[in-house]
C-alpha positions in Angstrom: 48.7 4.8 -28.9 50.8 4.3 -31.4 50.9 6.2 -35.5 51.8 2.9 -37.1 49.3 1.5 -40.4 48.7 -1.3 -38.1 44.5 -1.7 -38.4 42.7 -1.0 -34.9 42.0 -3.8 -33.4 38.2 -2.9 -31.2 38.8 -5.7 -28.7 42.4 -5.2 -28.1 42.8 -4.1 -24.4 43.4 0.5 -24.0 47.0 0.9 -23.4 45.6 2.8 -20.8 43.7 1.3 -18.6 39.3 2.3 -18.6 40.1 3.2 -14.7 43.0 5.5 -14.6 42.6 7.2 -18.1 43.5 11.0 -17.9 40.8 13.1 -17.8 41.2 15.4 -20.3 38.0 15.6 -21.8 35.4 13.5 -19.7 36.5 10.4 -19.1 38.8 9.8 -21.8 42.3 10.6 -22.9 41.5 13.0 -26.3 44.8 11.6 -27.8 42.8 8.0 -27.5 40.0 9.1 -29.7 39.8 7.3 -33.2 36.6 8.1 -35.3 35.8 5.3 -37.5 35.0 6.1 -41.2 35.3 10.1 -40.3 37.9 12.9 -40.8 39.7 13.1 -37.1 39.7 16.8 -36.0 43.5 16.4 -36.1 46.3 18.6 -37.9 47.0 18.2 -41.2 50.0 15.9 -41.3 49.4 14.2 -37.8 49.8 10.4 -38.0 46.2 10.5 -36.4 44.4 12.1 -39.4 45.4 8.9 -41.8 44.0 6.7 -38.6 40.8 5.7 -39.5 39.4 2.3 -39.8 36.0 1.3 -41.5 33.5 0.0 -39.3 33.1 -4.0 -39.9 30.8 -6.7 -38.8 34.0 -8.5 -37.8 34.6 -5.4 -35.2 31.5 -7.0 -33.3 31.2 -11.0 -33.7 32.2 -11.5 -29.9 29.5 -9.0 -28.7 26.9 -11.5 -30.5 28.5 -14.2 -28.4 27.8 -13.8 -25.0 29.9 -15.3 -23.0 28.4 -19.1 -21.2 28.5 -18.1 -18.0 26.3 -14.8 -18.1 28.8 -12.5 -16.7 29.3 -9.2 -18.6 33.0 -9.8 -18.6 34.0 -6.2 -19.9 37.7 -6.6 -19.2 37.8 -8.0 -22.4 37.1 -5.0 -24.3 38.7 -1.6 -25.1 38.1 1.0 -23.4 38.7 3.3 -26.1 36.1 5.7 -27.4 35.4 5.1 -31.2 32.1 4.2 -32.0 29.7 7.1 -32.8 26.2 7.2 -31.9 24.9 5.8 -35.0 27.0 2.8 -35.0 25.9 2.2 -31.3 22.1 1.7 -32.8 22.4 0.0 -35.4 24.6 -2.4 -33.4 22.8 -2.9 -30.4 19.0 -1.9 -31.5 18.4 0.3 -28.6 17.0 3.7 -29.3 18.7 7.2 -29.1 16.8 8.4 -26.9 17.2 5.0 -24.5 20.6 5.2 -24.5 20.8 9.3 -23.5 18.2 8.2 -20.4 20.4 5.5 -19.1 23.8 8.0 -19.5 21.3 10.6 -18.2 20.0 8.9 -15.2 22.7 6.1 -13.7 26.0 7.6 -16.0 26.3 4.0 -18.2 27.2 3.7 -20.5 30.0 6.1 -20.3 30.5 7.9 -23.4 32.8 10.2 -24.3 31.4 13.8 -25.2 33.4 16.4 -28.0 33.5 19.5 -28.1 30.4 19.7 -30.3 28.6 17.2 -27.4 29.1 14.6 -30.1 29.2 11.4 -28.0 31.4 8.6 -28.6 31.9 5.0 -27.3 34.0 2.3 -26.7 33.9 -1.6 -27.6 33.3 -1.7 -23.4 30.1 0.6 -23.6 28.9 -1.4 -26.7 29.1 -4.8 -24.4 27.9 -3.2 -21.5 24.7 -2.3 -23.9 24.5 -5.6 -25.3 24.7 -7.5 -21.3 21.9 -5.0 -19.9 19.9 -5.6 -22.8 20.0 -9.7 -22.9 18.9 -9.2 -19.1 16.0 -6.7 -19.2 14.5 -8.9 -22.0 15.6 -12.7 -21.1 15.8 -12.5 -17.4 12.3 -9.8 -17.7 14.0 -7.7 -14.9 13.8 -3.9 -14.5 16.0 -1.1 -16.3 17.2 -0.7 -12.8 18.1 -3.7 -10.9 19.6 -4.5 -14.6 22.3 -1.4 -13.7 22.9 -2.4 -10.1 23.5 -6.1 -11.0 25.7 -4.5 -13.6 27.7 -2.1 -11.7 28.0 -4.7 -8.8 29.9 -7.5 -11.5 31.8 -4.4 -13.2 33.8 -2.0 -10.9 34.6 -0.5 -13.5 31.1 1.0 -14.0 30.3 2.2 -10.1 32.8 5.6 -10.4 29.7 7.0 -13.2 27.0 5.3 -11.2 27.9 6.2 -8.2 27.6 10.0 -8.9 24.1 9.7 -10.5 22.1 6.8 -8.7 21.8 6.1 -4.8 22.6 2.6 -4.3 19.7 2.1 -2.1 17.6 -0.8 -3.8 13.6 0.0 -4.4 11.4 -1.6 -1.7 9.7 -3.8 -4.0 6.6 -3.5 -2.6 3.5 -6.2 -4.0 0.9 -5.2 -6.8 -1.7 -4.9 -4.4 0.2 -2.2 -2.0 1.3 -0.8 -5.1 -2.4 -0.4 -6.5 -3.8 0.4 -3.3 -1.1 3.5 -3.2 -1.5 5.1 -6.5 -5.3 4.8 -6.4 -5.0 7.0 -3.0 -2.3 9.7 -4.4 -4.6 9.6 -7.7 -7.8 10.4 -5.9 -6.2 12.6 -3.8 -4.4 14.3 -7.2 -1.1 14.1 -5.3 1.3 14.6 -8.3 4.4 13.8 -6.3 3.2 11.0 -4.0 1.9 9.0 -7.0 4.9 10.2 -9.3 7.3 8.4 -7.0 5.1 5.3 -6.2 5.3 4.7 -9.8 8.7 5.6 -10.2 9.3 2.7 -7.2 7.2 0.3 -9.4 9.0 0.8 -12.6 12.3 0.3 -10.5 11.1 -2.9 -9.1 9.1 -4.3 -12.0 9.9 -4.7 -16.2 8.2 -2.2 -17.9 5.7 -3.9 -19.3 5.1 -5.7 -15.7 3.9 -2.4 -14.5 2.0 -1.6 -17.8 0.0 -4.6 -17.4 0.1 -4.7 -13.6 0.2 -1.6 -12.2 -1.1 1.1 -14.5 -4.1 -1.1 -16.5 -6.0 -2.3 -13.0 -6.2 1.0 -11.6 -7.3 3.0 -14.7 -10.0 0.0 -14.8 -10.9 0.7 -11.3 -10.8 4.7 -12.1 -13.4 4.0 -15.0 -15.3 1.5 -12.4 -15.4 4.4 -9.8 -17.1 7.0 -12.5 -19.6 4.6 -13.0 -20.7 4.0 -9.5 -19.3 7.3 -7.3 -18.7 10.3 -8.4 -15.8 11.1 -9.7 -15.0 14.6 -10.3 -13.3 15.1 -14.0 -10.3 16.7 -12.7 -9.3 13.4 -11.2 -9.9 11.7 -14.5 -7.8 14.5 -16.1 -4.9 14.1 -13.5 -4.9 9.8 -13.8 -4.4 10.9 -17.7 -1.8 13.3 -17.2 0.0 11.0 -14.8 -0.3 8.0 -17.1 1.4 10.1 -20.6 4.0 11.2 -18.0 5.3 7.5 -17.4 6.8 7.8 -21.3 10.0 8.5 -19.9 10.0 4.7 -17.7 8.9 2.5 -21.4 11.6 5.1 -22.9 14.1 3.7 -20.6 13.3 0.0 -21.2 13.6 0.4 -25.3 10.9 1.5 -26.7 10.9 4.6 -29.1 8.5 7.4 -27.8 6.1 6.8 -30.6 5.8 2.9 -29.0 6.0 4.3 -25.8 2.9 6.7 -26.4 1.0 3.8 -28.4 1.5 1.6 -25.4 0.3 3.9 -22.8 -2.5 5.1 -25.2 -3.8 1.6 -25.7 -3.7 1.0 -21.5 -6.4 4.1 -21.1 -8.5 2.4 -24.2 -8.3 -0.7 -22.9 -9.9 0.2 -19.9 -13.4 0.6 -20.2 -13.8 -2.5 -22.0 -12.2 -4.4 -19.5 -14.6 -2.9 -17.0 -17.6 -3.6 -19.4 -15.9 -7.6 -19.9 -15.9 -7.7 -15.9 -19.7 -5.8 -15.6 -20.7 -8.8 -18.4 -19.1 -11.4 -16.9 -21.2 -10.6 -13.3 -24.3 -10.6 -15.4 -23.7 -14.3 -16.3 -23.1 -15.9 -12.7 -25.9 -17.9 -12.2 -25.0 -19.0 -8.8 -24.5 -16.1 -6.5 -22.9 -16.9 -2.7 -25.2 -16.0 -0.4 -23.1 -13.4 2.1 -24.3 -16.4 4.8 -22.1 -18.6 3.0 -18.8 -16.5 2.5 -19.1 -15.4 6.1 -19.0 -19.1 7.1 -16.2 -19.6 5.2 -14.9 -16.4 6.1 -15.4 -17.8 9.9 -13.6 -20.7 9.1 -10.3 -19.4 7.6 -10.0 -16.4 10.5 -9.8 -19.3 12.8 -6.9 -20.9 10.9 -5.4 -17.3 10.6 -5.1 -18.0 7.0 -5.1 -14.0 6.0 -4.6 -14.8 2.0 -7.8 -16.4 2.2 -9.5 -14.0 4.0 -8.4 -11.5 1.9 -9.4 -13.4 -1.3 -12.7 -13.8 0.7 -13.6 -10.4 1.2 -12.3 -9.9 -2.6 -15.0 -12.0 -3.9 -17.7 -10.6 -1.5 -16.8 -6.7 -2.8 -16.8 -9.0 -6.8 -20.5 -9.6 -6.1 -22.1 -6.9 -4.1 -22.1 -2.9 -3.2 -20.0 -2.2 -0.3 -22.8 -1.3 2.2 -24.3 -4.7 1.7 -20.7 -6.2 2.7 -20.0 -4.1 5.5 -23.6 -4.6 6.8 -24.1 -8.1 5.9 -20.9 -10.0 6.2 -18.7 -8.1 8.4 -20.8 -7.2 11.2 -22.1 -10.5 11.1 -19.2 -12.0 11.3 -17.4 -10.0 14.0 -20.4 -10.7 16.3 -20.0 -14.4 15.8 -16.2 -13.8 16.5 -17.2 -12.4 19.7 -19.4 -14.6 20.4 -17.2 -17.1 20.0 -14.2 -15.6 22.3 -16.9 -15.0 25.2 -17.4 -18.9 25.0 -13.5 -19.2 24.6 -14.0 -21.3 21.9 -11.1 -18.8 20.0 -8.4 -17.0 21.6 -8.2 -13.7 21.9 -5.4 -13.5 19.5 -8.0 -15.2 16.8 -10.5 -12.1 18.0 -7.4 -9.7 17.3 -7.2 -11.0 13.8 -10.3 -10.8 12.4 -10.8 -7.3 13.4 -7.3 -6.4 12.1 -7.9 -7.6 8.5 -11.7 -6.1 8.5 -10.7 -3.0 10.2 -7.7 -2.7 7.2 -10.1 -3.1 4.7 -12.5 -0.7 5.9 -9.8 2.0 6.2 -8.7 1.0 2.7 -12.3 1.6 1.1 -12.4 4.7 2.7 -9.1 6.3 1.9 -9.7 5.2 -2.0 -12.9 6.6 -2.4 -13.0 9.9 -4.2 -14.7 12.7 -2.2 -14.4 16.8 -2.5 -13.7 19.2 0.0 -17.3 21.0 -0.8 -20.4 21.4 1.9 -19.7 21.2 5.6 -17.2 19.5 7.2 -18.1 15.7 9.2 -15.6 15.3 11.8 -16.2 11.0 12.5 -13.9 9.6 14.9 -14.1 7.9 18.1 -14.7 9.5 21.8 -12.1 10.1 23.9 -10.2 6.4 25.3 -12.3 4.6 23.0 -10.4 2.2 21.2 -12.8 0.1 18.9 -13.6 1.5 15.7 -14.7 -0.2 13.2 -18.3 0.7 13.7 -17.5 4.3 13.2 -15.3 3.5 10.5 -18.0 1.8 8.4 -20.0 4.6 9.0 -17.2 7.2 7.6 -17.2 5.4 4.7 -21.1 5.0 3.9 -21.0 8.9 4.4 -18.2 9.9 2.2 -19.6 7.4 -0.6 -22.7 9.1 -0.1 -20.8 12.6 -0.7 -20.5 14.6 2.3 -16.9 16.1 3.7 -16.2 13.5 5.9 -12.6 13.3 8.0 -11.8 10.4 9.4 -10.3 11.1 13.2 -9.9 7.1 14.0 -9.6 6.2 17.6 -8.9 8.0 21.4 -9.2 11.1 20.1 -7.2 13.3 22.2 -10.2 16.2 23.8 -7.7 19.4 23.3 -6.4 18.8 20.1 -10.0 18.0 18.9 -10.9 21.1 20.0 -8.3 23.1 18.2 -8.6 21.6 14.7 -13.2 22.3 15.6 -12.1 26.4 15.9 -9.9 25.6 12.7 -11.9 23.7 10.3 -15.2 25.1 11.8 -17.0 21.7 10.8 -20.9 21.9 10.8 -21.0 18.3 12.0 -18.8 16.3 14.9 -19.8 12.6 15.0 -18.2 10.2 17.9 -18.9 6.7 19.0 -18.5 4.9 22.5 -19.2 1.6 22.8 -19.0 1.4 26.8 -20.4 3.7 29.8 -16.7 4.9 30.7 -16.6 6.1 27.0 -20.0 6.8 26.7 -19.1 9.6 30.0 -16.2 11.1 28.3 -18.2 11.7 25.1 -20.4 13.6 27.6 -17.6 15.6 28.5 -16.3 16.5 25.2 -19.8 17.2 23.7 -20.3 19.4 26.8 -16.6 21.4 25.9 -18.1 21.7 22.1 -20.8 23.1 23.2 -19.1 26.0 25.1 -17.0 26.9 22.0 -17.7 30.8 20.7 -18.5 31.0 16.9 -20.5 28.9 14.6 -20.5 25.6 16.6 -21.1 22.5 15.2 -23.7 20.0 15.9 -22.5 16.9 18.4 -24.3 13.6 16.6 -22.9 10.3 18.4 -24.1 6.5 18.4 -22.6 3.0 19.6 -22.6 0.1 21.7 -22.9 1.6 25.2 -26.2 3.6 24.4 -27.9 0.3 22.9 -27.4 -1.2 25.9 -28.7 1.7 28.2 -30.9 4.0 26.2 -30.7 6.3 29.1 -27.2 7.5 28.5 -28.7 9.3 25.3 -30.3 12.1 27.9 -26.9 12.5 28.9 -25.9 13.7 26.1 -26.1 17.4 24.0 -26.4 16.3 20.7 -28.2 14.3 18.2 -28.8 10.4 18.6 -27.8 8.7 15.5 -29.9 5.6 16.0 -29.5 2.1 16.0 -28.0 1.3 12.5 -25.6 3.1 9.3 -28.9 3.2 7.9 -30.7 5.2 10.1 -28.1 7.4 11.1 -27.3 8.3 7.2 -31.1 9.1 7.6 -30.5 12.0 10.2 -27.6 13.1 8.6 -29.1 13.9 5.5 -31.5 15.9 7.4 -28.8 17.7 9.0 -26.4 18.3 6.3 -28.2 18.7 3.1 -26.6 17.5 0.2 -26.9 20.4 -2.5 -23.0 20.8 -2.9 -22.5 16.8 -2.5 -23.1 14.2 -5.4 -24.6 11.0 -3.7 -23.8 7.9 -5.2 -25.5 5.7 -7.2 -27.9 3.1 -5.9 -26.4 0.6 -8.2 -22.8 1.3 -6.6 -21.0 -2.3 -6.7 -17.4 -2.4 -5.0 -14.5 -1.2 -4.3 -11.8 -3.6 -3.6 
């Protein structure tokens, strides 16, 4: 640069080009560095200590032009560092703090740092601000498809991306996987699992997409769940924790961390009364679907294979009654006409496949958000050996654990060994297992026989299913304890097996959990 009185002109183009600057300090060339309006840390007598030029609104007129076609087009800009922090603010309107996360976390912009950390940036940085800005806010995108869009238009950006961001673009999963995902790591108080599903959403979604989205159903559903299951306090405590912890994501998309804290304050407020608007609003239906009706409209759109219908079916059931009275009333119900059906081969067995799918995913959802706590004996639930349908099972699994015992959830064929192993390891006082054929129904034998010969504390062998409703005499064959004909009934003799002093049943007045 030259030491002539000419003024500094901000949008005249480095005489070193942004990409091959030396790197003397940083990024930048230190003999490049003009500070406006300050004393330059210069000799007395260099030509750079009388170099200083006032900051002027004229400086920035093109940045409040941007340009027609939407492209950042930052080759049009110095690359020199000369702006301090303060002048980037008051310029741009984006927070301190907002600008330190986005050098922090994807290296743009790319200031340059002093000896005293002091940062310093160029006309470039400034437009690069101003671009990412316009498109968080105009094209409502996230903080971080904002910097890949970014660094994809401007080379001249990926060199400081590169080093602090993978490339890898978020999996942009739906609101409803995303909700059904948190509210499992939540109840389960995984701190890393629901840590990085958040991170994911924030990544996908604007800020205040996920806010609104994301973060306000399931703290509803959270407040819903005290109110009809027990939920133990820490998990309350750890969805608070976890919520407070996202200041750093609304920090990121502009807003100061007093906003930030407001905003995720008034999501936790916010959500009992919109539990309380929803409990109000089911007060004032008048006209109740019977579950007859849904499940023949439920029929009717599993034989189109129409699975956002079903699934706004089954919504809408779980909106108006408790979840036993779904499982027991519309989805058994409407399974057996789905069999029915198939054995007339009136549907296809592809249709048959379907329905049981979609009921079966549901099922394993409801059970895997439910809160439960490792206290009282252990219920080993799963299916006998080769067995492969288990949904009946399944909606008994969850009945339990919304009642409050220790249930695990085994799911299908288990495997006789490795059953065995994890029986001497978790020493469970209960193993339950359903067959729902004679074949099935003699390999339960077998495996109830093997539990039987363990040493130790061994647990009680409780079974049920189709194949001993249809021949009452397999039940002799069989060391254990008969679970009966319906969830009813066998919640019955489980109670009488498994007391429930450590447990906290649910409430009577439980309504769903979608």
């Amino acid at each position: 640069m030259e030491a002539s009185g000419k003024p500094f002109n901000p949008f005249e183009r480095a005489i070193v080009p942004f990409e091959s600057q030396p790197q003397a300090n940083g990024i930048y060339d230190t003999q490049e560095i003009i500070v406006p309006g300050e004393q330059n840390e210069t000799a007395p007598g260099s030509p750079f200590s009388e170099r200083r030029t006032p900051v002027t609104e004229e400086m920035f007129s093109l940045l409040h032009v941007p340009p027609g076609d939407g492209l950042p087009h930052l080759e049009r800009y110095s690359a020199t560092p000369c702006f301090d922090l303060e002048t980037v603010i008051s310029q741009t309107h984006i927070p301190a703090m907002t600008l330190r996360s986005w050098e922090r976390r994807f290296g743009i912009p790319a200031p340059w740092h002093g000896s005293n950390n002091a940062r310093l940036y160029s006309m470039r940085d400034l437009a690069a601000i101003h671009w990412l800005n316009r498109r968080i806010k105009q094209n409502n995108t996230s903080v971080y498809l904002s910097m890949q869009e970014l660094v994809r238009l401007e080379p001249v950006y990926n060199r400081h991306y590169s080093a602090n961001m993978s490339t890898t673009p978020p999996r942009q999963r739906k609101f409803p996987e995303l909700h059904e995902s948190l509210l499992r790591a939540i109840t389960m108080m995984d701190e890393g699992g629901a840590g990085r599903i958040l991170s994911e959403a924030f990544d996908t979604y604007p800020a205040a997409t996920v806010c609104q989205q994301v973060l306000q159903p399931v703290l509803t559903k959270l407040v819903e769940l005290r109110h009809t299951v027990s939920l133990p306090r820490t998990i309350e405590h750890f969805a608070s924790k976890l919520t407070r912890d996202q200041i750093v994501h609304l920090i990121e998309a502009g807003l100061t961390p007093r906003e930030a804290l407001q905003r995720l304050s008034l999501l936790a407020l916010r959500a009992p009364q919109i539990y309380a608007s929803q409990q109000r609003a089911r007060e004032r239906m008048e006209a109740v679907p019977t579950l007859a009706r849904i499940a023949d409209i439920m029929l009717e759109a599993i034989r189109q294979l129409d699975e956002g219908h079903v699934q706004r079916i089954m919504d809408e059931a779980f909106f108006y009654y408790p979840v036993e009275e779904v499982c027991s009333n519309l989805f058994q119900p409407v399974l057996y006409r789905i069999g029915e059906l198939w054995a007339s081969r009136q549907i296809t067995v592809t249709v048959e496949h379907f329905a049981s799918n979609m009921i079966r995913t549901r099922l394993a959802y409801l059970f895997q958000t439910t809160p439960y706590q490792r206290q009282g004996p252990a219920i080993l639930v799963g299916c006998a050996p080769r067995e492969t349908h288990e949904i009946g099972i399944l909606m008994l699994a969850l009945f339990w654990r919304r009642q409050g015992f220790n249930v695990y959830y085994l799911g299908q064929m288990l495997e006789p060994q490795s059953l065995l192993q994890e029986i001497r390891r978790l020493r469970p006082g209960v193993v339950c297992l359903s067959a729902t054929t004679r074949p099935r129904a003699r390999d339960l034998a077998e495996i109830a026989r093997e539990i039987s010969k363990l040493e130790g504390p061994r647990p009680t062998v409780c079974f049920g299913g189709g194949a001993f409703m249809q021949d009452l005499g397999l039940v002799k064959s069989i060391k254990g304890v008969f679970l009966g004909s319906d969830a009813n009934e066998a919640t019955r003799r489980l109670h009488e097996l498994v007391p429930l002093q450590q447990s906290q049943p649910a409430r009577d007045e439980a309504h769903h959990i979608m």
